[in-house]
N, C-alpha and C positions, 0 to 999 in steps of 0.2 A: 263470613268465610275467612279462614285465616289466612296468615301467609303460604305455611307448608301446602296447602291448600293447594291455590295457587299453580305453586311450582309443580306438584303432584299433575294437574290438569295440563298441563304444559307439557311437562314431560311425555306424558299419556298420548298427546296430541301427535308430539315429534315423533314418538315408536311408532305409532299408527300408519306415518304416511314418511317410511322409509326413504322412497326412492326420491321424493319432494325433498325432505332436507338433506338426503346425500349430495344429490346435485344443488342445493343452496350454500351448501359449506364447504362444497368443492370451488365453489366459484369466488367465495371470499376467500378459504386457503390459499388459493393461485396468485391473488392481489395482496396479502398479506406475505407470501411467501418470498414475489416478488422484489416488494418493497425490503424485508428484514434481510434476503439474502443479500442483495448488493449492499444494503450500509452494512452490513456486519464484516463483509469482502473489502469493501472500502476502510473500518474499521481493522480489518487484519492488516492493510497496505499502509495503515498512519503506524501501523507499532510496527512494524518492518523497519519503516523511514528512520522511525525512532534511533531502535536500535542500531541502526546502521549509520548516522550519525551522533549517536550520543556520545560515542566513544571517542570520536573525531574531536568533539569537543566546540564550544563557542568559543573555545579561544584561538583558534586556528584559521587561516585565511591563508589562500593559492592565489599566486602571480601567473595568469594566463595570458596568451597573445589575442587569443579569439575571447570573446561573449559568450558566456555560457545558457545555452537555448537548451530549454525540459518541454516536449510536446507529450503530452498526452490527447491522445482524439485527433481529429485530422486535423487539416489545414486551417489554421486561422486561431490556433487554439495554444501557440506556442508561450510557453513562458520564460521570460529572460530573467537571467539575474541579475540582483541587486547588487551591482556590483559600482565601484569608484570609476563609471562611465562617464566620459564627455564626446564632444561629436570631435571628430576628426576628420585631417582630409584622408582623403581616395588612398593618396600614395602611398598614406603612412596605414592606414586600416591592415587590423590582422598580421601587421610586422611579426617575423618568428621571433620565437626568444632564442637566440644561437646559445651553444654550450658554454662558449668562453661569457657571454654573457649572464649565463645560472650562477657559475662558478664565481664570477666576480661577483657577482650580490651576496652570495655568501660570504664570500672572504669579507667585504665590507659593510655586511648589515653589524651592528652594533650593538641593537636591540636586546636584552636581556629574554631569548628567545630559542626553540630550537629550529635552524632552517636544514629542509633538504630538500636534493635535486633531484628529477623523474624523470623519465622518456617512455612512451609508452610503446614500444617496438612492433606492435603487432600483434593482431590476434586469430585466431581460424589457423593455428599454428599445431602441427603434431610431434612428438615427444617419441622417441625410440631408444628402448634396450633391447639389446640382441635381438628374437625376433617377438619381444613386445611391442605396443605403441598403446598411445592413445587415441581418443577420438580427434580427429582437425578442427578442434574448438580451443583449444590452450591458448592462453594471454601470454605474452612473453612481455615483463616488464623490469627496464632499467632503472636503479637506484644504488643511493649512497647508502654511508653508513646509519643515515638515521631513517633514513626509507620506512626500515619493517615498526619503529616508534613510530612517525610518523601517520602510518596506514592502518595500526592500530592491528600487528599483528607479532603474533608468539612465537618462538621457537619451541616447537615439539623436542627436537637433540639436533644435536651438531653444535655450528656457529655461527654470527653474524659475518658479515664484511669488513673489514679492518684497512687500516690505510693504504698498507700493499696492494692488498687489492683492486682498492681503486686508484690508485694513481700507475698500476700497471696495464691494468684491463685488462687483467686475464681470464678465461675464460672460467669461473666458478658460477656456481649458481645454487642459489635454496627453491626447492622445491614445492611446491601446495599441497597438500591432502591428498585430494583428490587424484591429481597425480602419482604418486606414492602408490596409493590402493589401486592403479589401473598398471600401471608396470611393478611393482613389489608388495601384490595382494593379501601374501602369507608373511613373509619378512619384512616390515617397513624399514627397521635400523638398515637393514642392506644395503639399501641405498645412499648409505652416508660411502664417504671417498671416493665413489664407483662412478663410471663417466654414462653419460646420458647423449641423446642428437637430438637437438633441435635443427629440422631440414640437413644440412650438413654440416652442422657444427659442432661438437664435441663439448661438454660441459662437464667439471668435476665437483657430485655434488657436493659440499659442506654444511648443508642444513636442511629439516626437515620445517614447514611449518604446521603450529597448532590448527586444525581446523576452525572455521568463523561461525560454520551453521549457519542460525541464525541472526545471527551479530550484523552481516551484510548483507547488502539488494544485490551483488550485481557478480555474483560465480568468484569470490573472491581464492576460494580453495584450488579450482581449475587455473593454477599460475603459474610459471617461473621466473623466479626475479635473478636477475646477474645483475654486475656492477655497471653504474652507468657509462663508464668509459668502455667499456665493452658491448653494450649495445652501439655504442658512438661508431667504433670500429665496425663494428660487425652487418649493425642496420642500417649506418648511415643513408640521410638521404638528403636532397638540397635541399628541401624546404623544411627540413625537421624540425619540432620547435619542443622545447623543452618545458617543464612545470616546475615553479618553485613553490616548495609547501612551506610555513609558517607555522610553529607551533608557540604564541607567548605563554612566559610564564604563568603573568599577572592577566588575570581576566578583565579587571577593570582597566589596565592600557590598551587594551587590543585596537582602540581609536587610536589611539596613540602611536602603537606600533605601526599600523595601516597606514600613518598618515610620513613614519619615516623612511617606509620601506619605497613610498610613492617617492620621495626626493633623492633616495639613493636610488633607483631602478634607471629618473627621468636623467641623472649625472652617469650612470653606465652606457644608455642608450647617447649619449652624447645629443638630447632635447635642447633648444633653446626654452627659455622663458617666453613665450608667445607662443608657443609649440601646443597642443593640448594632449592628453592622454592617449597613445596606442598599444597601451595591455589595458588589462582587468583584474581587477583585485576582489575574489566572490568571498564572503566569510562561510567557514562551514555551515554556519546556523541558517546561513543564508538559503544555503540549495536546500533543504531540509522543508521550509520556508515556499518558498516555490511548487517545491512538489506538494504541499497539504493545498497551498493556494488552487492549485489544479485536480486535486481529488476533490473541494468544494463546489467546483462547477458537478463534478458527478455524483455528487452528495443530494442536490441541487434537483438535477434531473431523474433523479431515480426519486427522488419528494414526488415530483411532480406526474411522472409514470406511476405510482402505487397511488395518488390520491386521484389519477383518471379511474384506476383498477377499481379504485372502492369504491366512487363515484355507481359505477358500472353496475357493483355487486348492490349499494344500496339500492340502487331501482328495480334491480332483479328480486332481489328480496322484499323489497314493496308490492311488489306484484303479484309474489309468491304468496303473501300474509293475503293481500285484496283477493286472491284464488279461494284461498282457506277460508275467508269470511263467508265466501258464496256460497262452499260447500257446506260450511257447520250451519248452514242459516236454521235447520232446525233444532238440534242442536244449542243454539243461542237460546234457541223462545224455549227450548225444555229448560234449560238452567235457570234463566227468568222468570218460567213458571214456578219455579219451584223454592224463588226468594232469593235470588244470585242477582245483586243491585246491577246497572250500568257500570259504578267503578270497578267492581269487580270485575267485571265484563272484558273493561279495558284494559288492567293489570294483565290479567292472563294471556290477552293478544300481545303486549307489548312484552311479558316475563318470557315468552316463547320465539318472539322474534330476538330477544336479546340472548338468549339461551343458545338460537341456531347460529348469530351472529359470531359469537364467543369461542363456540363450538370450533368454529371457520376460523378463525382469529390462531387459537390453540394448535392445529393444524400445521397452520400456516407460518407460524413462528417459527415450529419447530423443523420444519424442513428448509426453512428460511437460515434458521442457524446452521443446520448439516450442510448446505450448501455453501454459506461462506465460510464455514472452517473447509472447505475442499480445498476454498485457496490458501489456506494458513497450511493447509499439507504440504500443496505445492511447494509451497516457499517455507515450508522445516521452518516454522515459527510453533508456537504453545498453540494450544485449542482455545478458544475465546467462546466465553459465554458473553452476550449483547445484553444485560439484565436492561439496560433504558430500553433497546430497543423490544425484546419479548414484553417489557410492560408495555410500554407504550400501544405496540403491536393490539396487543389485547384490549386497551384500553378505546384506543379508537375503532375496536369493532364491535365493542361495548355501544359506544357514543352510535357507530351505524347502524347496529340493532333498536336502537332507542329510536334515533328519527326515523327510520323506516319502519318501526311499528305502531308509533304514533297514529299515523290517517287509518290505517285498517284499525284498528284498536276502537277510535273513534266510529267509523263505521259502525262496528260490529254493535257497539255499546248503545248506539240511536236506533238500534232493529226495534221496530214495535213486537212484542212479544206475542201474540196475535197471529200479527202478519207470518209471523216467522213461524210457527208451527203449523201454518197453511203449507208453510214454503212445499213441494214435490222437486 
C-alpha cells in the first residue's frame, strides 16, 4: 500500500467520526492555545521593554535615594536592581536627595557627560482649559533643560526650557500628546502661548511634545513637564527627593563615569570614609534587565501549564485512538484480509492520530497568536508573528500525535485477522 494510501484512509477515518475529532482538537487547540498565547504576550512585553529602553540607552545611569523594586506577580516575587548597593545603617537608609544637592552634583560632575535634574511632582493630576479638562490621570513632571534629551523625548513645535526659565521658576510648561488632543482636539498649535491649570495653577504653554507610542511602557504622552524650580515652588514637600539622570558620552566609560559620580555625590552629601553608600546608582540597561529577568519566571510557568495541558490532551487522545481500535476491529480483519500487512496497519493509526494532533496544534497557534497580539494592541506596539513559537507549537503536537498513536497503532496492528472479522 502506498503512502497516499495511507493518508487517504486516515483522512476517510477522521471525516467519518466528526464529532470524535472535533472534540479531540478542541482539547489540544485549548493546551496549544494556551501555551503560544502567553509566550507570544510575554514576547510582545520583551519588545515593549525594548523599546522603551533602547532609546534610554546603556550609557545612561539615575542617582536615586531609594532601591529600585520591579514586582511583577505577588508577593515574594519582587526584583531589585542592580544597582552600586552596600548595606547601610537605619539612619541613613533612603536619605532624600534635597535640590541643592541635584544641583551641586551637576554643577560639579566633570564627567564628559550629559547630567539632569527630575522631580516627579505628582500624578492622578487634571489639566484645565476654559471648560476643557482632562481625565485625573496626568503626570506632572519637573525638569531642566536637558530633561526632554534626557527622557528621550521630541518637540512636536514650540521650545525647550532655557536658563531663564529655570533659574526663575516660572510657571511655563510643555505639554504631552495626549494632553494636547484632550484639550486642543481640532487645533493642537493652539495651544502654544495659551495658559493651561493644573489644580490651581496657571501654566503658559511653550511646547508641544512628539508623541512616544510605542517607544514607552509607561503613558509617557499623558504629561506635563514645567521647570524643576517650579515644581520645587509649587509642589514642594519635606521629604521630596529629587532624580539625577546621567547620560555618558563614551559607552565604554560608563564604569568609569559611575564610579566618579559615586565620589562626587559621597563629597556633596558630606560622607565620611567609613560611611557606606545611601543612594543608588540603577544603569538604564539595568531595569530593562530586571524586567526580562521577571518575565522569565513567566515564560517558565506558562512552559510548565501548556506541557500539564498537552500532557492531558495526549492521554485523551490515546484513549480516543484505543476507542477507534475497538470500534474499526472489523474493519481491521477486512483490510488484512484483503493483503493490508500489520505495518500498514500501524501507519495508518499512527498517520491519523498525528493528523488530529496537528489539526489541534494548527488551531491552537493560531488563536494563540490572535490572543497575544490583543496585548501588543493594548500597548500600540506592531503585530508580532511567534514563527519559533507556531513551529514549535506544531511541532510538539506532531511529537503528541506520534506518542499517543503509537500503543493503539500497535494494538490495532496484533488484531488476529480472524478474530477480528468475527468481531459484532
Amino acid at each position: 500500500m502506498q503512502v497516499r494510501d495511507i493518508y487517504f484512509l486516515a483522512l476517510r477515518s477522521i471525516s467519518a467520526n466528526r464529532l470524535r475529532t472535533i472534540l479531540t482538537v478542541a482539547i489540544i487547540a485549548f493546551g496549544i492555545w494556551a501555551l503560544v498565547g502567553i509566550l507570544t504576550a510575554i514576547d510582545v512585553m520583551q519588545n515593549k521593554i525594548y523599546d522603551s529602553f533602547a532609546n534610554m540607552g546603556a550609557n545612561g545611569f539615575t542617582i536615586r535615594n531609594r532601591e529600585l523594586n520591579i514586582r511583577i506577580g505577588g508577593r515574594g516575587n519582587a526584583t531589585r536592581g542592580t544597582s552600586q548597593k552596600l548595606k547601610v545603617r537605619n539612619s541613613n537608609k533612603n536619605k532624600v536627595i534635597s535640590f541643592d544637592e541635584a544641583m551641586a552634583f551637576k554643577e560639579r560632575y566633570s564627567f564628559p557627560a550629559t547630567v539632569g535634574v527630575s522631580f516627579r511632582a505628582g500624578g492622578g493630576m487634571t489639566v484645565y482649559k476654559d471648560e476643557k479638562k482632562t481625565n485625573p490621570t496626568v503626570q506632572v513632571v519637573g525638569g531642566d533643560e536637558n530633561y526632554l534629551q534626557l527622557s528621550n523625548y521630541d518637540l512636536l513645535m514650540g521650545r525647550n526650557f532655557n536658563k531663564a526659565d529655570i533659574e526663575s521658576g516660572r510657571n511655563v510648561a510643555i505639554l504631552g500628546n495626549d494632553v494636547v488632543k484632550k484639550l486642543f482636539p481640532d487645533k493642537p498649535e493652539y495651544a502654544l502661548n495659551t495658559n493651561v491649570r493644573v489644580g490651581n495653577v496657571r501654566y503658559r504653554v511653550i511646547g508641544i511634545l512628539k508623541t512616544k507610542g510605542s517607544s514607552n511602557l509607561f503613558s509617557a504622552d499623558n504629561v506635563v513637564v514645567t521647570t524643576v524650580t517650579s515644581t520645587r515652588r509649587v509642589f514642594n514637600r519635606p521629604n521630596a527627593s529629587y532624580m539625577i539622570n546621567v547620560n555618558v558620552n563614551d559607552i565604554s566609560k560608563i564604569d568609569a563615569a559611575i564610579g566618579e559620580a559615586t565620589g562626587d555625590f559621597r563629597i556633596i552629601r558630606k560622607m565620611n570614609s567609613f560611611e557606606e553608600n545611601n543612594f543608588y546608582m540603577s544603569r538604564s540597561d539595568s531595569v530593562a534587565e530586571m524586567l526580562f529577568n521577571s518575565l522569565a519566571t513567566v515564560t517558565m510557568a506558562a512552559g510548565v501549564i501548556g506541557f500539564i495541558t498537552l500532557f492531558g490532551s495526549a492521554i485523551g487522545l490515546m484513549n480516543i485512538m484505543l476507542v477507534s481500535v475497538a470500534e474499526r476491529t472489523r474493519e481491521i480483519g477486512v483490510s488484512k484480509a484483503l493483503g493490508a500487512t500489520s505495518s500498514t496497519i500501524k501507519k495508518q493509526f499512527i498517520v491519523e492520530s498525528i493528523m488530529i494532533s496537528v489539526l489541534g496544534g494548527i488551531c491552537g497557534v493560531i488563536l494563540g497568536m490572535l490572543t497575544g497580539n490583543t496585548v501588543s494592541l493594548l500597548m500600540g506596539t506592531t503585530f508580532l508573528v511567534p514563527w519559533l513559537w507556531i513551529s514549535g507549537g506544531i511541532l510538539l503536537c506532531a511529537t503528541v500525535g506520534l506518542i499517543s498513536g503509537i500503543y493503539p497503532a500497535m494494538k490495532a496492528a496484533k488484531l488476529d485477522p480472524i478474530v477480528a472479522l468475527r468481531y459484532e
